[in-house]
N, CA, C and O atoms as CSV, one atom per row, in Angstrom:
chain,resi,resn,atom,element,x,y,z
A,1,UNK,N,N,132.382,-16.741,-92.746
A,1,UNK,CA,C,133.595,-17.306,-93.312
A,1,UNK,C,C,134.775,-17.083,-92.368
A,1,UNK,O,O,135.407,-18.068,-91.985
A,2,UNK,N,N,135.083,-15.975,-92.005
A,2,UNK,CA,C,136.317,-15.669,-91.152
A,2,UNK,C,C,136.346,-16.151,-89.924
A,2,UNK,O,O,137.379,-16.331,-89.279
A,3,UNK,N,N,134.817,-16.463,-89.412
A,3,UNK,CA,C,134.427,-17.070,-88.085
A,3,UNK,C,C,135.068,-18.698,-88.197
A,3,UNK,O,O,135.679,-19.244,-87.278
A,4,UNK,N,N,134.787,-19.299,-89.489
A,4,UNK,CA,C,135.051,-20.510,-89.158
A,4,UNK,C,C,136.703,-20.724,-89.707
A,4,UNK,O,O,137.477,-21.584,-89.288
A,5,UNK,N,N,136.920,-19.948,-90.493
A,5,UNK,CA,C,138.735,-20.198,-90.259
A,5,UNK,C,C,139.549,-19.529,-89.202
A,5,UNK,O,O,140.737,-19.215,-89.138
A,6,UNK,N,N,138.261,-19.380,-88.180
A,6,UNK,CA,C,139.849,-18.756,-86.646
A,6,UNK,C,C,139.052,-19.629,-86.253
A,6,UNK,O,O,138.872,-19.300,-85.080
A,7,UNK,N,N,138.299,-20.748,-86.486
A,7,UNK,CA,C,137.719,-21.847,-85.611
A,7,UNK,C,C,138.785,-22.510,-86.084
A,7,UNK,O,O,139.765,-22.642,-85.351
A,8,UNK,N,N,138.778,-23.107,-87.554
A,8,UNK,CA,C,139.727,-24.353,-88.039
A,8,UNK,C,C,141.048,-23.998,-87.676
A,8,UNK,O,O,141.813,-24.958,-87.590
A,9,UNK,N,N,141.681,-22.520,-87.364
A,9,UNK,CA,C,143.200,-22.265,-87.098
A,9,UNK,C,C,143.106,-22.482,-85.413
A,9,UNK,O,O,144.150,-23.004,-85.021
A,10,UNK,N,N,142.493,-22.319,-84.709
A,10,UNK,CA,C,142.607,-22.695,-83.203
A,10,UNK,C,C,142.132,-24.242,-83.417
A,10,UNK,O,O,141.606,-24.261,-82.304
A,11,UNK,N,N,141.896,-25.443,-83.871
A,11,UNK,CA,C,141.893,-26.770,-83.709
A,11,UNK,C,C,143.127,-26.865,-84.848
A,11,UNK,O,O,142.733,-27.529,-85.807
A,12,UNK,N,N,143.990,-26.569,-84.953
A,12,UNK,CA,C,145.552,-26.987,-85.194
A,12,UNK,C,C,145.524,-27.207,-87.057
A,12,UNK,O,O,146.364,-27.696,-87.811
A,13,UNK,N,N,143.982,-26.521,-87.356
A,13,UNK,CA,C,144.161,-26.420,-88.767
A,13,UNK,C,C,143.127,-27.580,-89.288
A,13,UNK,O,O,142.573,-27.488,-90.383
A,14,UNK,N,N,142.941,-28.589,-88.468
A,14,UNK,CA,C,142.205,-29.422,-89.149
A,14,UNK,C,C,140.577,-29.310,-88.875
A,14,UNK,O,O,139.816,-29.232,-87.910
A,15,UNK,N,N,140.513,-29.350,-90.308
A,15,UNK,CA,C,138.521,-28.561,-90.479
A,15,UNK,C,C,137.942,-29.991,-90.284
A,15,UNK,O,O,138.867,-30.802,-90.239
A,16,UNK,N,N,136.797,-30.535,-90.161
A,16,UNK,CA,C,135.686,-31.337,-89.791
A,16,UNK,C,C,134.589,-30.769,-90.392
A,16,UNK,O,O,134.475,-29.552,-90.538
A,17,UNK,N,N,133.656,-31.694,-90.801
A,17,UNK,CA,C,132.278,-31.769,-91.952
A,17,UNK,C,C,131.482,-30.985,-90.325
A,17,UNK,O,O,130.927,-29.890,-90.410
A,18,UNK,N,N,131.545,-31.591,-89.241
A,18,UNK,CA,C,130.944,-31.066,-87.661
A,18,UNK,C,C,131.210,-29.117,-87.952
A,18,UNK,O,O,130.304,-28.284,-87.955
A,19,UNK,N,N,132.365,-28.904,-88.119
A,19,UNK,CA,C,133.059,-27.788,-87.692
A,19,UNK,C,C,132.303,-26.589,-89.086
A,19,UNK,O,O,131.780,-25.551,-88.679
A,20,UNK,N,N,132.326,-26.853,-90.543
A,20,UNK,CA,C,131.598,-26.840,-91.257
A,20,UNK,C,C,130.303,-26.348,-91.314
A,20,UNK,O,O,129.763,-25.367,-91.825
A,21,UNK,N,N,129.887,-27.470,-90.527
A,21,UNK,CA,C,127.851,-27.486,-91.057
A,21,UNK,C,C,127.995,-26.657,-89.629
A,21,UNK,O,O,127.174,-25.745,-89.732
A,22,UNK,N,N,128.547,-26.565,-88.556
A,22,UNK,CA,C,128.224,-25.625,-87.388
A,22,UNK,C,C,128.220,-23.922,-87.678
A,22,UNK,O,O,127.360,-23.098,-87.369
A,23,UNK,N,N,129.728,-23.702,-88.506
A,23,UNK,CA,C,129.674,-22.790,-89.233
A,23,UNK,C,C,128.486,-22.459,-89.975
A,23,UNK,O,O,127.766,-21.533,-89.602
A,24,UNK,N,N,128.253,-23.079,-90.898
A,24,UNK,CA,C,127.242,-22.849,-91.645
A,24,UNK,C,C,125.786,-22.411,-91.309
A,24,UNK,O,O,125.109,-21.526,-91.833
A,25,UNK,N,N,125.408,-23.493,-90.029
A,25,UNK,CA,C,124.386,-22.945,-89.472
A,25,UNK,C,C,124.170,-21.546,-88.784
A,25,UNK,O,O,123.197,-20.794,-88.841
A,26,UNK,N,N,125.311,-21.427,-88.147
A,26,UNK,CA,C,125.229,-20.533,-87.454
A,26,UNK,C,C,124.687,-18.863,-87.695
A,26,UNK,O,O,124.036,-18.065,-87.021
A,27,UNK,N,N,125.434,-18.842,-89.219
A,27,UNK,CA,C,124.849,-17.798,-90.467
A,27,UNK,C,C,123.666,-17.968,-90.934
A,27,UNK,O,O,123.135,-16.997,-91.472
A,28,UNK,N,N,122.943,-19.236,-90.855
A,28,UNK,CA,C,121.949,-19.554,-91.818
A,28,UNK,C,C,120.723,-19.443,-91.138
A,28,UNK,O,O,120.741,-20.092,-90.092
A,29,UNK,N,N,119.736,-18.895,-91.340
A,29,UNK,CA,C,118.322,-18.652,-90.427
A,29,UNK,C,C,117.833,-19.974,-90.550
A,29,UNK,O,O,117.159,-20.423,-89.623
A,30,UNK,N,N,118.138,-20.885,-91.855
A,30,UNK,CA,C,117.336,-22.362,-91.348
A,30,UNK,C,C,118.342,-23.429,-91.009
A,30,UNK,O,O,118.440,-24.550,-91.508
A,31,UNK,N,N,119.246,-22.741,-89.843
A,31,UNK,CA,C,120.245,-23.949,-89.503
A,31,UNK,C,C,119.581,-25.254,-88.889
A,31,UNK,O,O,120.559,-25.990,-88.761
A,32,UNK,N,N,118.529,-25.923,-88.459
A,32,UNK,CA,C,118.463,-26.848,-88.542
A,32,UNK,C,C,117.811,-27.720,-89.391
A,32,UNK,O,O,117.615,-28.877,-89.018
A,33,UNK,N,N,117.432,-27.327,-90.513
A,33,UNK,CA,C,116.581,-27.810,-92.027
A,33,UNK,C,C,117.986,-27.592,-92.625
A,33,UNK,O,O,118.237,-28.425,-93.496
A,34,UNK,N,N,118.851,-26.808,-92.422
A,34,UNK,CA,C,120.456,-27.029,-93.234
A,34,UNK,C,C,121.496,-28.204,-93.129
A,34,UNK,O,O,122.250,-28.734,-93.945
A,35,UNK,N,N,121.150,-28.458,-91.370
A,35,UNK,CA,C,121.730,-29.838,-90.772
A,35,UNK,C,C,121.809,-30.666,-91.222
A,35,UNK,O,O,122.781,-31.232,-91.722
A,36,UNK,N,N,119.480,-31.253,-91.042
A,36,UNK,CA,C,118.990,-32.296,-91.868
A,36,UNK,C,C,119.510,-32.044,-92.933
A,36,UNK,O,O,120.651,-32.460,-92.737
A,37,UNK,N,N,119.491,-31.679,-93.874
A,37,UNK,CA,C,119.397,-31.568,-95.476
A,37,UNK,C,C,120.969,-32.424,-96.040
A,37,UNK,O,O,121.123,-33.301,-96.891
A,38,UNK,N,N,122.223,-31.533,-94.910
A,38,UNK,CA,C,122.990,-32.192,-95.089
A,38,UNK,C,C,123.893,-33.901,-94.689
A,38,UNK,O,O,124.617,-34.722,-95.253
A,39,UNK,N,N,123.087,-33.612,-93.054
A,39,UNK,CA,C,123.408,-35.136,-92.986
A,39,UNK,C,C,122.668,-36.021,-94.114
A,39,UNK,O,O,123.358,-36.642,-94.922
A,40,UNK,N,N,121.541,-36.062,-94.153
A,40,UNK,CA,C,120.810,-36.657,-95.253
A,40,UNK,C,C,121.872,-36.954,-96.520
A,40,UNK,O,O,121.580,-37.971,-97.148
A,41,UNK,N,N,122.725,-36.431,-96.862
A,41,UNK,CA,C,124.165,-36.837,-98.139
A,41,UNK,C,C,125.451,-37.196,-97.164
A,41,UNK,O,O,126.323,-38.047,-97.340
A,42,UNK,N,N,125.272,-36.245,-96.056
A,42,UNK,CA,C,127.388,-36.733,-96.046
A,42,UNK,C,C,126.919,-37.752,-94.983
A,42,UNK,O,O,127.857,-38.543,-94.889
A,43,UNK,N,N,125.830,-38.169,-94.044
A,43,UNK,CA,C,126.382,-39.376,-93.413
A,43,UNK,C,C,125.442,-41.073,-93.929
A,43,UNK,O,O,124.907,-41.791,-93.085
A,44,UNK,N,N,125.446,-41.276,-94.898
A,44,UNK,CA,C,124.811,-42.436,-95.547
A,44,UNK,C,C,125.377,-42.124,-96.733
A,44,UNK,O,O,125.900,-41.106,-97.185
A,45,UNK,N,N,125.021,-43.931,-97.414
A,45,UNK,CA,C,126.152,-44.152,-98.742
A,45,UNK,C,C,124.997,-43.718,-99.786
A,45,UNK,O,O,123.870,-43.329,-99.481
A,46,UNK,N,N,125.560,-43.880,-101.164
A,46,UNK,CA,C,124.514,-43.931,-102.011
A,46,UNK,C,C,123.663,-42.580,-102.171
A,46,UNK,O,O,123.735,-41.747,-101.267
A,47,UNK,N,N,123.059,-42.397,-103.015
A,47,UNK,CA,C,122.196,-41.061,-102.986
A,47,UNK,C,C,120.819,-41.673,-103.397
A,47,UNK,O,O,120.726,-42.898,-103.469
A,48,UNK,N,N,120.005,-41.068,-103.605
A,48,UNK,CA,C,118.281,-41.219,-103.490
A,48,UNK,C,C,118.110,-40.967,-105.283
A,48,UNK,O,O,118.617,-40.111,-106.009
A,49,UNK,N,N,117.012,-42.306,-105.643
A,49,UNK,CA,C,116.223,-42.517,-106.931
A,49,UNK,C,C,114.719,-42.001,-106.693
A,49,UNK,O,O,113.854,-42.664,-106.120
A,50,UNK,N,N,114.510,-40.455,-107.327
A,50,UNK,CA,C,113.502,-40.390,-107.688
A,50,UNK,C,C,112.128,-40.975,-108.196
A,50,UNK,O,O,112.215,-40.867,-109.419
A,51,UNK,N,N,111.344,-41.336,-108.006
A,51,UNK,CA,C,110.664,-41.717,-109.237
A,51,UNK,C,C,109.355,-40.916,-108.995
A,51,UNK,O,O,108.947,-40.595,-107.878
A,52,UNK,N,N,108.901,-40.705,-109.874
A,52,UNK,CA,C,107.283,-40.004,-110.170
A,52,UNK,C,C,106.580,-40.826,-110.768
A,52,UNK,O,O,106.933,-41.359,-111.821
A,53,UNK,N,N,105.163,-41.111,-110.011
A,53,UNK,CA,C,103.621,-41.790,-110.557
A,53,UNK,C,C,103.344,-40.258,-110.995
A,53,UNK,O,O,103.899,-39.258,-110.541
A,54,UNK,N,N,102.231,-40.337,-112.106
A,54,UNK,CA,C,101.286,-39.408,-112.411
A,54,UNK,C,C,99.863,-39.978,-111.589
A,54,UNK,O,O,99.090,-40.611,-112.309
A,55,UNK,N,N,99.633,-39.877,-110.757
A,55,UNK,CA,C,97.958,-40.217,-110.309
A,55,UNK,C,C,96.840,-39.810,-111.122
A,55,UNK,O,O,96.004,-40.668,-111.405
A,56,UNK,N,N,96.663,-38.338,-111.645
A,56,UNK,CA,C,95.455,-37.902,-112.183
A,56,UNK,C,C,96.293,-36.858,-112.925
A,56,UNK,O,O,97.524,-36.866,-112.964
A,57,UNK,N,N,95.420,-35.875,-113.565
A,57,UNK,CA,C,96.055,-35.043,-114.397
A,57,UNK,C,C,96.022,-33.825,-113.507
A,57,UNK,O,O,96.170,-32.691,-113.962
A,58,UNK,N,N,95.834,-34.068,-112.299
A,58,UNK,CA,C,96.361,-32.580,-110.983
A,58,UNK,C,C,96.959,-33.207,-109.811
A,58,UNK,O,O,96.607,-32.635,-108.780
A,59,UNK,N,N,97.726,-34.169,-109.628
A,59,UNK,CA,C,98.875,-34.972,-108.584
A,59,UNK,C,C,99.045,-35.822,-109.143
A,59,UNK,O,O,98.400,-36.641,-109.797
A,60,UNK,N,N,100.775,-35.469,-108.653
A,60,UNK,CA,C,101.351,-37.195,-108.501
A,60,UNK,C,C,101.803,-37.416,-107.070
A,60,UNK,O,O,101.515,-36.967,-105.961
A,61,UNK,N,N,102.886,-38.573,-107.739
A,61,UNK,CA,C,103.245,-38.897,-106.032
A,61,UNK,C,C,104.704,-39.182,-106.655
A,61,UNK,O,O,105.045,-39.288,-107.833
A,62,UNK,N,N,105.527,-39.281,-105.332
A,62,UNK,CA,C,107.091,-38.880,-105.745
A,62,UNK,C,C,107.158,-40.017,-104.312
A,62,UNK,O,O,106.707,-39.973,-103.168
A,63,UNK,N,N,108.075,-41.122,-105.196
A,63,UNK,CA,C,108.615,-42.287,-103.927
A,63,UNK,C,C,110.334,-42.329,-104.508
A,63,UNK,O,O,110.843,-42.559,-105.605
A,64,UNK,N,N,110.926,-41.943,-103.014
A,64,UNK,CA,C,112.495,-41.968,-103.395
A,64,UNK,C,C,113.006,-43.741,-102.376
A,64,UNK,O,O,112.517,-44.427,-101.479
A,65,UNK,N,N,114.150,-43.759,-103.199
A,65,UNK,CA,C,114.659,-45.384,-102.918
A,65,UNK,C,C,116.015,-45.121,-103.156
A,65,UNK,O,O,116.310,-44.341,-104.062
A,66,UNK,N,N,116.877,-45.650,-102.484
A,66,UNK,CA,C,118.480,-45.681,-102.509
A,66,UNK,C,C,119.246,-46.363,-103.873
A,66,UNK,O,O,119.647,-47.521,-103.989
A,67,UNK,N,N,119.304,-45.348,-104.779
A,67,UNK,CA,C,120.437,-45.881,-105.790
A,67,UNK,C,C,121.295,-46.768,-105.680
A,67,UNK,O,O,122.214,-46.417,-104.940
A,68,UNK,N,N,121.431,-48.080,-106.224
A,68,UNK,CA,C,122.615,-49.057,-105.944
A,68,UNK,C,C,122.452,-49.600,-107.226
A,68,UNK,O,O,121.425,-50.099,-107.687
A,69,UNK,N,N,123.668,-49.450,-107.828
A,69,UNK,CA,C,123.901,-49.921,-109.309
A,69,UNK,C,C,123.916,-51.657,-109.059
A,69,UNK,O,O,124.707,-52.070,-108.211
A,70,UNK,N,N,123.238,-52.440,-109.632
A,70,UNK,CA,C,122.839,-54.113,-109.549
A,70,UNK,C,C,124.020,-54.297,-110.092
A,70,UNK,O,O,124.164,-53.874,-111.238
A,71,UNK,N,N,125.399,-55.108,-109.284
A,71,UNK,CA,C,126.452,-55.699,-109.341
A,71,UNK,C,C,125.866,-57.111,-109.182
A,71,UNK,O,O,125.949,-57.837,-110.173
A,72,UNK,N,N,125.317,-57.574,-108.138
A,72,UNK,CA,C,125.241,-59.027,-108.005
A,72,UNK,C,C,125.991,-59.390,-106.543
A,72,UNK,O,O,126.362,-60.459,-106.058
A,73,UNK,N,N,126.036,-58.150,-106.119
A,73,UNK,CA,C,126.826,-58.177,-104.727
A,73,UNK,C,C,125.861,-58.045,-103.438
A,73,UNK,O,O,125.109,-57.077,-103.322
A,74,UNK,N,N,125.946,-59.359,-102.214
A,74,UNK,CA,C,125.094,-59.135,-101.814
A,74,UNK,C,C,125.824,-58.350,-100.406
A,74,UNK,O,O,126.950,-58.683,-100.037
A,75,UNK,N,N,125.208,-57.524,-99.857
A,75,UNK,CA,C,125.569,-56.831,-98.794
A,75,UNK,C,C,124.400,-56.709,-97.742
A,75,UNK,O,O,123.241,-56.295,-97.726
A,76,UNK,N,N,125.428,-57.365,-96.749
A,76,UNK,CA,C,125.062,-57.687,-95.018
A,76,UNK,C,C,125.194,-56.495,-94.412
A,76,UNK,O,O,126.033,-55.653,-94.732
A,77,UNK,N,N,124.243,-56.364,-93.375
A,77,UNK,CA,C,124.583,-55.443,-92.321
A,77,UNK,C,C,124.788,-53.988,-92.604
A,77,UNK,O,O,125.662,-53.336,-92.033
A,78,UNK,N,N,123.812,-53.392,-93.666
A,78,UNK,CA,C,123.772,-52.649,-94.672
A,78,UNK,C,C,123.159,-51.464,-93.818
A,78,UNK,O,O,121.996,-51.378,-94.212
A,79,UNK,N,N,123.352,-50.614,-92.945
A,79,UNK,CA,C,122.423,-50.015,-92.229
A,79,UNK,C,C,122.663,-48.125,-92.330
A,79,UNK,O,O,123.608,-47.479,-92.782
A,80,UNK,N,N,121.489,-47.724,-91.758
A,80,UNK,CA,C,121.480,-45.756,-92.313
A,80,UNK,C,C,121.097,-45.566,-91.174
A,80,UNK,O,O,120.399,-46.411,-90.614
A,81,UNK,N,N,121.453,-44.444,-90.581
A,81,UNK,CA,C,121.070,-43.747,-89.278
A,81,UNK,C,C,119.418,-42.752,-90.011
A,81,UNK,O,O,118.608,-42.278,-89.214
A,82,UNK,N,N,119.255,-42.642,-91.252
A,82,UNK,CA,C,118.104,-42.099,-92.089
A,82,UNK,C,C,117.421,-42.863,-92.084
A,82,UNK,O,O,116.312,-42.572,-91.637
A,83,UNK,N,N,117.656,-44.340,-92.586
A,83,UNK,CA,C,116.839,-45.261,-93.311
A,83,UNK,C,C,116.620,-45.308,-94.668
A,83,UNK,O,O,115.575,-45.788,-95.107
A,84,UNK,N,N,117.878,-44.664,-95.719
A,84,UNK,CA,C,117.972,-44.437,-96.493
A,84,UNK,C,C,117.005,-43.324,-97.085
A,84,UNK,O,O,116.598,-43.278,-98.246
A,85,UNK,N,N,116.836,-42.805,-96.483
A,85,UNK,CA,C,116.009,-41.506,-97.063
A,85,UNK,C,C,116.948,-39.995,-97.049
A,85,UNK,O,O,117.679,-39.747,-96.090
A,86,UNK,N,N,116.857,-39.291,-97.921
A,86,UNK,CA,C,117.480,-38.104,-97.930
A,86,UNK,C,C,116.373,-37.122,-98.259
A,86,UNK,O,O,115.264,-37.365,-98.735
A,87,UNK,N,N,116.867,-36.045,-97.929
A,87,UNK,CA,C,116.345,-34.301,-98.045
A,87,UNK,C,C,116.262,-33.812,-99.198
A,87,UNK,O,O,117.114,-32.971,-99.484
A,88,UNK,N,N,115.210,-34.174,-100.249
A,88,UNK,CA,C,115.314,-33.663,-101.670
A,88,UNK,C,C,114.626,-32.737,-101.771
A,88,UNK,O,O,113.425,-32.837,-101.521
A,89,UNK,N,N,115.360,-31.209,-102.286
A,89,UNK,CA,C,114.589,-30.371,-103.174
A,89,UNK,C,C,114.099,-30.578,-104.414
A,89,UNK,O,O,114.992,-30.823,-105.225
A,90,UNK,N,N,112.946,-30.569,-104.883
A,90,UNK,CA,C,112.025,-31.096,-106.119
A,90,UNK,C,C,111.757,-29.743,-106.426
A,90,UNK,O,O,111.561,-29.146,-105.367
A,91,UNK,N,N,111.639,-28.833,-107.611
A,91,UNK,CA,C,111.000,-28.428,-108.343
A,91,UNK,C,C,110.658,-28.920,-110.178
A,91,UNK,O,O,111.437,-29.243,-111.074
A,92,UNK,N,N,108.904,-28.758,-110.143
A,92,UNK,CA,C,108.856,-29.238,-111.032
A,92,UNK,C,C,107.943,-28.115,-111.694
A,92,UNK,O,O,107.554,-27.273,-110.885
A,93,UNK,N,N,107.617,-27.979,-112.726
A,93,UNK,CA,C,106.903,-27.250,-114.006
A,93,UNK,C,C,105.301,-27.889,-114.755
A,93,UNK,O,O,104.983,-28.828,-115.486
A,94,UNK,N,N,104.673,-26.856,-114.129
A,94,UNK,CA,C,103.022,-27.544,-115.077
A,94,UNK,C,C,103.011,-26.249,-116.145
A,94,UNK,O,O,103.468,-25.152,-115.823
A,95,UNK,N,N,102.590,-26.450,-117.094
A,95,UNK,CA,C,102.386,-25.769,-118.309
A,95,UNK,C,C,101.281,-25.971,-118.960
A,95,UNK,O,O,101.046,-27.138,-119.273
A,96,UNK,N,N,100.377,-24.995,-119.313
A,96,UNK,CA,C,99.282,-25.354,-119.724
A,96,UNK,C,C,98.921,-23.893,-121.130
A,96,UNK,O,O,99.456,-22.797,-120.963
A,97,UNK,N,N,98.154,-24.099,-122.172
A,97,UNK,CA,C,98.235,-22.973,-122.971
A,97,UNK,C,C,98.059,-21.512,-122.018
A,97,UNK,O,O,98.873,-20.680,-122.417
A,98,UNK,N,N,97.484,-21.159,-121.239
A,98,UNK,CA,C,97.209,-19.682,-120.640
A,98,UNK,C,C,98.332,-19.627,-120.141
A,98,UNK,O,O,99.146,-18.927,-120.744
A,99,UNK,N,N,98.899,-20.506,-118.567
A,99,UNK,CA,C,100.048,-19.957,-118.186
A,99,UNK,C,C,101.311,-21.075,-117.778
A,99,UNK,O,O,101.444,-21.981,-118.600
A,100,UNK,N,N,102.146,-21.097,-116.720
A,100,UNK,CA,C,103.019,-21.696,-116.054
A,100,UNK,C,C,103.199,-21.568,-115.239
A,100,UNK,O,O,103.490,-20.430,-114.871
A,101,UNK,N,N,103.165,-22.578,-114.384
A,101,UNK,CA,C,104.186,-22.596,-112.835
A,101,UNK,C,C,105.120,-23.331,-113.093
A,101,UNK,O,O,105.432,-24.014,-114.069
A,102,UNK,N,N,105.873,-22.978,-111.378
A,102,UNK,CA,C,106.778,-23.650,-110.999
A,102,UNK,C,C,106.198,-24.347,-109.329
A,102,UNK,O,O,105.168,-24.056,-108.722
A,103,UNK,N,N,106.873,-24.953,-109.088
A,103,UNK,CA,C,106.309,-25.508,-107.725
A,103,UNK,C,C,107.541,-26.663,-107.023
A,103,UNK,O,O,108.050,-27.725,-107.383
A,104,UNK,N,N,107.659,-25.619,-105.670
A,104,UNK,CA,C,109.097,-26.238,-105.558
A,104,UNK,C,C,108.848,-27.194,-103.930
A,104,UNK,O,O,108.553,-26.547,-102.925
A,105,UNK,N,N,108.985,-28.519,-103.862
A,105,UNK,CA,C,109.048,-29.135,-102.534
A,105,UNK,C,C,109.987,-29.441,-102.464
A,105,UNK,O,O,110.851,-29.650,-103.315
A,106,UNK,N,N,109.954,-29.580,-100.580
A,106,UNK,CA,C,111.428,-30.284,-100.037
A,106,UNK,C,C,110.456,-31.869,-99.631
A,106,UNK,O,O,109.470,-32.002,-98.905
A,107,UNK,N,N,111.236,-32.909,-100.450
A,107,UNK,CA,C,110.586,-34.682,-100.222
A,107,UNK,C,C,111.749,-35.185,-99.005
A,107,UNK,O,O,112.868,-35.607,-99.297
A,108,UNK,N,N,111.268,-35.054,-97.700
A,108,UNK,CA,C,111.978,-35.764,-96.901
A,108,UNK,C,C,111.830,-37.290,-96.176
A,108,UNK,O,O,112.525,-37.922,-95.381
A,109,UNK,N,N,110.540,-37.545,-96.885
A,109,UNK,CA,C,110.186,-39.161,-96.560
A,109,UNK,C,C,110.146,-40.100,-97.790
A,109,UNK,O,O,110.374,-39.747,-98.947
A,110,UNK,N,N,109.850,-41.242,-97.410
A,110,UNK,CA,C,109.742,-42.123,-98.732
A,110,UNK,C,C,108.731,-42.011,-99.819
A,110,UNK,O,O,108.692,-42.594,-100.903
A,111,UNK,N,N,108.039,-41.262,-99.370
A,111,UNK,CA,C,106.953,-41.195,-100.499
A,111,UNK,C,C,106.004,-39.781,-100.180
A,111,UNK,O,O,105.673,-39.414,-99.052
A,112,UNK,N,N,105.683,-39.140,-101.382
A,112,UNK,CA,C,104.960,-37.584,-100.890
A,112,UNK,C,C,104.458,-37.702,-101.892
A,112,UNK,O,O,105.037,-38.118,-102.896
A,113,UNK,N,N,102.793,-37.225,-101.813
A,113,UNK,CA,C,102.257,-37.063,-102.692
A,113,UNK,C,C,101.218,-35.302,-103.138
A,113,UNK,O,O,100.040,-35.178,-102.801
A,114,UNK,N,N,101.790,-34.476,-103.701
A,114,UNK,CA,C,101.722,-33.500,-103.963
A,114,UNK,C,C,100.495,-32.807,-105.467
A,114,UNK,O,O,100.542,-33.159,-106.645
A,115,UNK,N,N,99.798,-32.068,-105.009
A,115,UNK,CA,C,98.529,-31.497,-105.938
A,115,UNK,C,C,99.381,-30.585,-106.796
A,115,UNK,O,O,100.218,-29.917,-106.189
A,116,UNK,N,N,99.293,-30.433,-108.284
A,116,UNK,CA,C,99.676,-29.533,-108.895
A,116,UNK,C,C,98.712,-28.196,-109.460
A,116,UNK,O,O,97.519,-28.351,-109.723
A,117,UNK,N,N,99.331,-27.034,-109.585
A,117,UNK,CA,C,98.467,-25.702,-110.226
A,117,UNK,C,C,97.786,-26.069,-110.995
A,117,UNK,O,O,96.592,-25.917,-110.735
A,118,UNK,N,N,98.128,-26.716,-112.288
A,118,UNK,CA,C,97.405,-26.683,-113.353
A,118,UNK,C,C,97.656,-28.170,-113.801
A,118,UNK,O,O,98.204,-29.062,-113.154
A,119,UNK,N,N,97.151,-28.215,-114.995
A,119,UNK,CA,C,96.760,-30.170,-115.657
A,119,UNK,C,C,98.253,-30.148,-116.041
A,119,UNK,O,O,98.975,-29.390,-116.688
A,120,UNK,N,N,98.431,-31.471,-115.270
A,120,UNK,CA,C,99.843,-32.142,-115.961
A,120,UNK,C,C,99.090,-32.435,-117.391
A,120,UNK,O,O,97.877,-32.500,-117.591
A,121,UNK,N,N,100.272,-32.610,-118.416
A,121,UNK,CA,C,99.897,-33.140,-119.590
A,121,UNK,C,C,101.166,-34.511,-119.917
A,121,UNK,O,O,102.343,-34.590,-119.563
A,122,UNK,N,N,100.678,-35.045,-120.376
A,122,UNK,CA,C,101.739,-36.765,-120.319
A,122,UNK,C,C,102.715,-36.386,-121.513
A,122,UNK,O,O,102.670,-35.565,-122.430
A,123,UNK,N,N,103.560,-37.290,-121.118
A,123,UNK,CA,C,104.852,-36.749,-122.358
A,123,UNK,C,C,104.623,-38.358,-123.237
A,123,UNK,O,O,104.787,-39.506,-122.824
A,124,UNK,N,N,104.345,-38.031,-124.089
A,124,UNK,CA,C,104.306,-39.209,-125.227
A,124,UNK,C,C,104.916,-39.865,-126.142
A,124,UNK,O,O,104.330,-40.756,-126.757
């Protein structure tokens, strides 16, 4: 913390998202999974739509797609240095009568498909 406000007071006070995530890394043992994670939100519009298939009752698959509320607006020249993909932490919960997990992924592509501990059960 004190490192990066005698950074932001020697550049004349004005902080930068750069100046920030450099800070940040610098403290952080996974500064470059901190980078990704964050360019993935601050430099592309829009944030990422989940969705979950159930495949079997031990995986699904998790395909993310860029949120855009349907206005009717068409937009040109629409482009992501990502490809609209962002850095999602997923944890999700299998429950079964004996016990519970938890099971936590990071989804950094368009589609991941992941084995669970125990039997999903369908919500009805």
């Amino acid at each position: 913390k004190q490192w990066y406000q005698r950074r932001v007071a020697i550049t004349a006070g004005t902080a930068r998202y750069d100046d920030l995530l450099t800070s940040m890394t610098k403290f952080s043992h996974q500064g470059a999974e901190l980078r990704l994670f964050m360019n993935s939100y601050i430099l592309q519009k829009n944030y990422p739509l989940i969705k979950v298939e159930v495949l079997n009752d031990r995986k699904i698959r998790l395909v993310q797609s860029r949120y855009v509320r349907e206005s009717g607006m068409v937009i040109k020249n629409d482009t992501s240095p990502f490809n609209y993909t962002w850095h999602v932490p997923i944890t999700f919960k299998t429950d079964s009568m004996k016990y519970s997990t938890d099971k936590s992924i990071m989804m950094s592509k368009k589609e991941k498909s992941t084995d669970c501990d125990s039997a999903l059960i369908p919500l009805l």
